[in-house]
C-alpha positions as CSV (number, residue, x, y, z in Angstrom):
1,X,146.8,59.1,170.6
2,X,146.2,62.8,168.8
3,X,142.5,61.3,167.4
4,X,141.6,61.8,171.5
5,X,142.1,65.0,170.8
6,X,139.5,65.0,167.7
7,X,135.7,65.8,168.0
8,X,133.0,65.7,164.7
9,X,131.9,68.7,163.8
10,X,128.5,67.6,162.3
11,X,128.2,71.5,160.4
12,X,131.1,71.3,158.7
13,X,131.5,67.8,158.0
14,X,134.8,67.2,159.6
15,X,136.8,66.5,162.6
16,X,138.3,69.3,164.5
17,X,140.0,69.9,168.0
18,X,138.8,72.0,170.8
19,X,141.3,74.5,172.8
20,X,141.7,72.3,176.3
21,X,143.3,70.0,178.2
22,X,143.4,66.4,177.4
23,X,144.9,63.5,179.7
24,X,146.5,60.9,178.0
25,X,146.9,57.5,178.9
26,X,149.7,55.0,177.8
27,X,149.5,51.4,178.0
28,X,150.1,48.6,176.4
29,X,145.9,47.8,175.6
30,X,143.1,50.0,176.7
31,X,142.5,48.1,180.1
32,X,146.7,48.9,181.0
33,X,147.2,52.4,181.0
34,X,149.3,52.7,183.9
35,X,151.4,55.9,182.9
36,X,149.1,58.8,183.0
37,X,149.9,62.3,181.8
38,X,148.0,65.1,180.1
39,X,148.2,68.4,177.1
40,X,147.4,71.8,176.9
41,X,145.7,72.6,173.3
42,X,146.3,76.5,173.4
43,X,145.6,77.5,169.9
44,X,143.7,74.8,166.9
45,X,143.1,75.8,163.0
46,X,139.7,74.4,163.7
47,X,137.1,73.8,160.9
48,X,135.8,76.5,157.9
49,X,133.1,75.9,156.1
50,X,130.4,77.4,154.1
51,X,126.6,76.3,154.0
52,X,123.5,77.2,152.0
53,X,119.5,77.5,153.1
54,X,117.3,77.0,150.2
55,X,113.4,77.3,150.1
56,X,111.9,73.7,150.0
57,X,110.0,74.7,146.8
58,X,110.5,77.1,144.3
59,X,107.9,77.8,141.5
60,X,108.7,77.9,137.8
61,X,109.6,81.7,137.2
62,X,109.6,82.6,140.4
63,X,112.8,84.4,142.6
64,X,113.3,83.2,145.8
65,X,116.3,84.5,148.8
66,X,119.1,81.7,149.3
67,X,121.0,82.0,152.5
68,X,124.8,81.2,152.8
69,X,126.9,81.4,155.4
70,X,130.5,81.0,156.3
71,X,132.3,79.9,159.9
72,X,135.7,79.9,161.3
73,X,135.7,78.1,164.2
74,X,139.7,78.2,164.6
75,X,142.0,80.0,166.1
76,X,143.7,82.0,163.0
77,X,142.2,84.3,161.1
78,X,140.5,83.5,157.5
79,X,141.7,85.9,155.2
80,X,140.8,86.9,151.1
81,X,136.7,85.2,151.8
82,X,135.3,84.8,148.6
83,X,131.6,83.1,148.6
84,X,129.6,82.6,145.5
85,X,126.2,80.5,144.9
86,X,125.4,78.4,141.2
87,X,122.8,76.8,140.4
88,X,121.4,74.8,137.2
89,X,121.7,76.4,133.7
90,X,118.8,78.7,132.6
91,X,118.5,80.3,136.5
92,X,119.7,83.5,137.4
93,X,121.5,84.0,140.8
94,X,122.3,87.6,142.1
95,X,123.2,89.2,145.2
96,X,120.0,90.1,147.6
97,X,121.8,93.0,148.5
98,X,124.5,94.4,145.6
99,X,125.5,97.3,148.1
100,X,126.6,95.4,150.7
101,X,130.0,93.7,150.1
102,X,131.1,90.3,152.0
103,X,134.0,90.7,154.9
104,X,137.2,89.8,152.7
105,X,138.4,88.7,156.7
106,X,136.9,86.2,158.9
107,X,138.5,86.3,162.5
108,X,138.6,83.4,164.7
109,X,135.1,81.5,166.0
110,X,133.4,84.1,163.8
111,X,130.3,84.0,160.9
112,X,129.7,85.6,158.4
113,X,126.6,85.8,156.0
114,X,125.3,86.6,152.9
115,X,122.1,86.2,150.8
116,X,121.0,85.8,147.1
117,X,118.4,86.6,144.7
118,X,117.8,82.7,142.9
119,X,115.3,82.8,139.5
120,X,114.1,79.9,138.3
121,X,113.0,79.8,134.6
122,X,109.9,80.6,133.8
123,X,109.0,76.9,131.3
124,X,111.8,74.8,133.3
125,X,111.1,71.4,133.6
126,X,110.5,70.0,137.4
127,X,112.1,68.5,139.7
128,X,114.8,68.9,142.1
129,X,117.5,71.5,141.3
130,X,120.6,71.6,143.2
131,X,121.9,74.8,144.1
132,X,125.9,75.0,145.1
133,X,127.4,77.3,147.6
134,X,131.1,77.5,147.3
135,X,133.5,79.9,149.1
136,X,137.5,80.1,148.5
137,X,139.9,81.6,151.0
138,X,143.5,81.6,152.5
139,X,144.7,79.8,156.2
140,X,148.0,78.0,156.0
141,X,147.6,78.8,151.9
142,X,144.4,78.1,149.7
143,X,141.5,76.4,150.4
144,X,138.1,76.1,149.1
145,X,134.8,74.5,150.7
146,X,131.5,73.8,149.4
147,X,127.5,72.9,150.4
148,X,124.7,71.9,148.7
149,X,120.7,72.7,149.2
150,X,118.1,71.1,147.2
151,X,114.6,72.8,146.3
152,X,111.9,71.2,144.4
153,X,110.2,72.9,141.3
154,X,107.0,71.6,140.5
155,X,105.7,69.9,137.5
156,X,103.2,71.5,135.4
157,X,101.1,68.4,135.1
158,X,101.0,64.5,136.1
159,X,102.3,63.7,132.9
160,X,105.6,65.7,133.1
161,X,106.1,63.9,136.2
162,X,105.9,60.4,134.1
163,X,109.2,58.1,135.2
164,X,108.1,54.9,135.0
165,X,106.6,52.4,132.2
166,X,103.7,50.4,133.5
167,X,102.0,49.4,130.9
168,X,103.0,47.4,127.8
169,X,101.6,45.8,124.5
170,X,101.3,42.2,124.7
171,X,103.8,41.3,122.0
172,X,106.7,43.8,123.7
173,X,106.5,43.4,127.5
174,X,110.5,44.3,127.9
175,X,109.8,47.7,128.8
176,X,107.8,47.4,131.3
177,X,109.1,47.9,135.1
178,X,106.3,49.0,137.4
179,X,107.0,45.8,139.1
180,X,110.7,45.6,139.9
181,X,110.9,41.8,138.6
182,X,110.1,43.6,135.0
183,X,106.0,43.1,134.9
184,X,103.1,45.6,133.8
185,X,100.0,46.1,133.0
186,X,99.0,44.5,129.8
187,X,97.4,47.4,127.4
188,X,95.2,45.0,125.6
189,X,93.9,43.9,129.1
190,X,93.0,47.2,130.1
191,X,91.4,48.7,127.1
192,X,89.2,46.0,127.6
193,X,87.9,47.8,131.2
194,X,87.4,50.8,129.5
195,X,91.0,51.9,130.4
196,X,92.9,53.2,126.8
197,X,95.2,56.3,126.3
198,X,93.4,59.5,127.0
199,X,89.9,58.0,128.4
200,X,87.9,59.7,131.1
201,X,87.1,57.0,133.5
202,X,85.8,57.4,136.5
203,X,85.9,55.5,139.9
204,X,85.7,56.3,143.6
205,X,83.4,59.4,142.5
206,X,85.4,60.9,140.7
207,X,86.7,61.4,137.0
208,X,90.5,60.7,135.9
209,X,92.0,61.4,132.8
210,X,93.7,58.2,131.9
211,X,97.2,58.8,130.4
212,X,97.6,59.3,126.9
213,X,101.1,57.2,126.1
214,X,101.6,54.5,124.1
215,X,102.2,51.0,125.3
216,X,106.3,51.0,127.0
217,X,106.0,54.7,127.4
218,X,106.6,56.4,131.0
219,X,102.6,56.5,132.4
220,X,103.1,56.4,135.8
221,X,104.5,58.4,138.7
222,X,106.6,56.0,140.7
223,X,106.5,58.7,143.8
224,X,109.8,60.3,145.1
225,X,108.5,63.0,146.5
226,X,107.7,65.0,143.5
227,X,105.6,68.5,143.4
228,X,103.0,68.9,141.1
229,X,100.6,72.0,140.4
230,X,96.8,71.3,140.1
231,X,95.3,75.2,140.2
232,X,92.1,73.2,141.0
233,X,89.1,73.7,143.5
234,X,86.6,70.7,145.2
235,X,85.7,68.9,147.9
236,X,88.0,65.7,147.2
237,X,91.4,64.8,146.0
238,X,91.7,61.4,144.5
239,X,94.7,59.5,143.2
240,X,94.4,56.4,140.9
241,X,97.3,54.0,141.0
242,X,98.5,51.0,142.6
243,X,101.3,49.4,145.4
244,X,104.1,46.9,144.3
245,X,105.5,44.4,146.2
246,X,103.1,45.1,149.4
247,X,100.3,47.7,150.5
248,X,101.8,50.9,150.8
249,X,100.7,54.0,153.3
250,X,101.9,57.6,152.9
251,X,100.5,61.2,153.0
252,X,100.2,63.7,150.4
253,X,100.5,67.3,151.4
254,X,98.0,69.7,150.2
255,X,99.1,73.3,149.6
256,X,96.6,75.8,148.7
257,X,96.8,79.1,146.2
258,X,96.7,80.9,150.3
259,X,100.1,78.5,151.4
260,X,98.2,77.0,153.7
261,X,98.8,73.4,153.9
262,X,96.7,70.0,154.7
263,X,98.3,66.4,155.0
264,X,95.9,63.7,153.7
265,X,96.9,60.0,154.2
266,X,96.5,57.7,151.2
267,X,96.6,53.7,150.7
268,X,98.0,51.7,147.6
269,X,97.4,47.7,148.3
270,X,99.6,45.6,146.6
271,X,98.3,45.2,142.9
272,X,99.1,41.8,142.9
273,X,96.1,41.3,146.0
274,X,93.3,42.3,144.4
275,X,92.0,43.8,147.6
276,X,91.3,47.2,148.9
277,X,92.4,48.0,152.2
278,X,93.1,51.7,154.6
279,X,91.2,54.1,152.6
280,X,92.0,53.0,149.1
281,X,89.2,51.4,147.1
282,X,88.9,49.1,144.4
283,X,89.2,50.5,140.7
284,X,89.3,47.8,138.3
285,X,90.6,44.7,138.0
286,X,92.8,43.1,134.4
287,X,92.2,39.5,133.7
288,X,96.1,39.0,133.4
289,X,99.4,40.9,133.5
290,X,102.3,41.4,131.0
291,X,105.5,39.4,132.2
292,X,108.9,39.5,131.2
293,X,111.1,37.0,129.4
294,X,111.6,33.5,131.9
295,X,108.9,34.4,134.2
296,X,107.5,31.6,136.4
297,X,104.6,32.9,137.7
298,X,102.5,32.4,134.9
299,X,99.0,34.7,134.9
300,X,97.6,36.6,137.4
301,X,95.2,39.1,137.6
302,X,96.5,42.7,139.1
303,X,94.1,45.6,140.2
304,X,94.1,49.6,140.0
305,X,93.0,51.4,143.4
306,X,91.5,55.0,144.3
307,X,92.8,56.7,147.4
308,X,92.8,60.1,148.9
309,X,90.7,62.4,151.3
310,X,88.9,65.5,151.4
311,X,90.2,69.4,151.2
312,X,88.9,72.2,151.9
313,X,86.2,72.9,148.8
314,X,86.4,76.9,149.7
315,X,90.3,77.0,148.8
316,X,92.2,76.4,145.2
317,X,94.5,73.8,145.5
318,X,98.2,75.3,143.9
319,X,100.1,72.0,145.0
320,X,100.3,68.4,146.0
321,X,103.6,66.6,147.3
322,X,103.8,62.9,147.0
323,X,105.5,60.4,149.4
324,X,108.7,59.6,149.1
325,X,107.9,56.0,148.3
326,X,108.3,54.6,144.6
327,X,106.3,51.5,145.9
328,X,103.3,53.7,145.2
329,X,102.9,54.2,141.5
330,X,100.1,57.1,140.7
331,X,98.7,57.1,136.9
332,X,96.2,59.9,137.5
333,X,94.9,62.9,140.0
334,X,91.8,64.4,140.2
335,X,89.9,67.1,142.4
336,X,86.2,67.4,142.3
């Protein structure tokens, strides 16, 4: 069976065969092999592929260096290499290094490099951008391969990080989905706490600028990992939000204007417990929530939390990463 013959190749994504010998065995099921014989593998096109190194996080307007490589782990020479890098519209990408041209020629079990100058605009939105290496060549006619490196822009503020409607008026709950099941918090309910659009309210010490949307609006950060600037300086970071579906644990990571960096742990409970637990505290508690169409759970009362940890009150903050957990749901941040 030629797949014996066949190991992954975890870098290039594909199976390949290895100069050797191989015994084969021939039988009429795996535990009857009694004719025993074996091949010599003297020359194998092996695998080419290209593959790209991006910085986890790139910074509106700034340039960064992208690595990309290319292997030949055959055999036969790679011949007419052509590598290229693109990325999304409104970056720039340009050679590191416009004097030094790529080998056109790849010989066998051989690497070559190259890197390039990436730009990201200056008012782009954040998020993750993909950036695509690609590379055509000739073996056995053409070919082309490809790769793919993510790096995370950060958002200007916690509002332009905003995916997720958790609160809705009581006479148009359909938007709502901070709970999966379609449920939210009811705006009526949490204007009467002191909580409406573009309130300072403060709890766990510290003050929060509640969001400034409209009932059925995106108000909430239902966390994927998403990079946000702050450009702030104290003693504490706090985040005010809430868990669905059960208590949720993570860490935010700290980075500071110097790139140092600080993990702090935080704590969501469930909103439907009512209960503080880790290091989260209690916020405030609505009367009821908004429910969608059919529900059978009838009222319930569902709670906002405060969680976070101290930093380091003699550095400015540049950064925070949130979990990659959309259980957590963040409305607001604060330092102070």
């Amino acid at each position: 069976d030629s797949d014996d013959l066949r190991i992954w190749d975890a870098k290039a994504h594909a199976w390949t065969v290895l100069d050797g010998t191989y015994p084969i065995h021939v039988g009429e099921s795996s535990a009857d092999t009694p004719l025993t014989t074996s091949v010599t593998v003297h020359r194998t096109t092996g695998t080419q592929y290209t593959s790209v190194t991006a910085p986890k996080i790139t910074q509106p307007g700034s340039t960064q260096t992208v690595e990309q490589a290319f292997a030949n782990t055959g055999d036969s020479t790679v011949s007419g290499l052509k590598l290229s890098l693109s990325a999304p519209q409104g970056w720039t990408v340009k050679p590191a290094d416009p004097r030094r041209s790529v080998p056109t020629v790849v010989r066998p079990d051989s690497r070559v490099t190259t890197s390039w100058k990436v730009t990201a605009p200056a008012g782009g939105a954040g998020g993750s951008a993909t950036l695509t290496a690609n590379a055509s060549f000739t073996l056995h006619g053409e070919q082309t391969r490809s790769d793919v490196a993510t790096t995370l822009v950060p958002y200007g503020k916690v509002a332009d990080a905003y995916n997720n409607v958790g609160i809705t008026a009581d006479d148009d709950p359909t938007a709502g989905n901070l709970d999966p099941g379609g449920y939210s918090f009811s705006a009526t309910q949490l204007a009467a706490v002191g909580y409406t659009p573009d309130a300072t309210v403060t709890t766990g010490g510290l003050s929060y600028n509640w969001p400034n949307t409209q009932p059925g609006h995106p108000d909430n950060i239902a966390a994927a990992g998403q990079v946000i600037q702050l450009q702030r300086t104290g003693g504490k970071l706090g985040l005010l939000g809430t868990g669905v579906g059960s208590s949720h644990s993570g860490t935010v990571t700290v980075t500071y204007t110097d790139g140092t960096t600080a993990d702090i742990p935080i704590t969501f409970p469930d909103w439907y417990s009512n209960a503080a637990s880790g290091n989260s505290q209690l916020a405030v508690t609505t009367a009821k929530w908004n429910r969608p169409p059919g529900d059978t759970l009838g009222d319930h009362k569902v709670s906002l939390y405060t969680t976070g940890g101290a930093l380091d009150s003699g550095k400015t903050v540049a950064t925070i990463t949130l979990p990659a957990d959309n259980g957590i749901h963040v409305f607001a941040i604060a330092v102070g």
